[in-house]
C-alpha positions in Angstrom: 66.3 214.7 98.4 66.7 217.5 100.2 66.3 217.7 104.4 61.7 218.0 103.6 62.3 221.2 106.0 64.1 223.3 104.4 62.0 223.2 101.4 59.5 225.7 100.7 55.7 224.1 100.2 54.7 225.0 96.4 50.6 224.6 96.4 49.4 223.2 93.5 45.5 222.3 92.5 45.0 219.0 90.6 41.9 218.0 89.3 40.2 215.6 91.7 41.0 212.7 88.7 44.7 213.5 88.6 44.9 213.8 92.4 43.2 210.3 92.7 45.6 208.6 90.2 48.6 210.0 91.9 47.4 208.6 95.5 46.6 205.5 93.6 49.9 205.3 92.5 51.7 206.6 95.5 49.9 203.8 97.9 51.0 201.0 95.5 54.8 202.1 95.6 54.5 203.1 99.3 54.9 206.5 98.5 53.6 209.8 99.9 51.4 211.8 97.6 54.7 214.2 96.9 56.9 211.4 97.1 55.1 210.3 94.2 54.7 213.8 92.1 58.4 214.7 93.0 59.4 211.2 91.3 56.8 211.8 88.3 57.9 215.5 87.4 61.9 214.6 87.6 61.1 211.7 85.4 59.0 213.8 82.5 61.9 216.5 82.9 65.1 214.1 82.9 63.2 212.4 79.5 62.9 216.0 78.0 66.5 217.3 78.9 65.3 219.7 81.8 67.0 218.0 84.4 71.0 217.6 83.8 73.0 215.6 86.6 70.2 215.5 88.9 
């Protein structure tokens, strides 16, 4: 991934029930919380064809 610095912050609201399964998730692959969305959303994209050589 790209230096964390020179990457703009994106704020996004998740319902407290998605927010809690991502942490949940993120602490059992000893993840940060936006380690763990980053890996999720390249994942859903890659499957659907968004995300070519990436």
């Amino acid at each position: 991934m790209e230096n964390a610095r020179n990457i703009a912050p994106t704020g996004i609201r998740f319902p407290d029930w998605l927010k809690d399964a991502l942490k949940s998730a993120a602490s059992k692959e000893c993840r940060s919380l936006n380690g763990e969305v980053i890996k999720r959303l390249e994942k859903s994209l890659r499957e659907e064809g968004f995300l070519n050589g990436h």
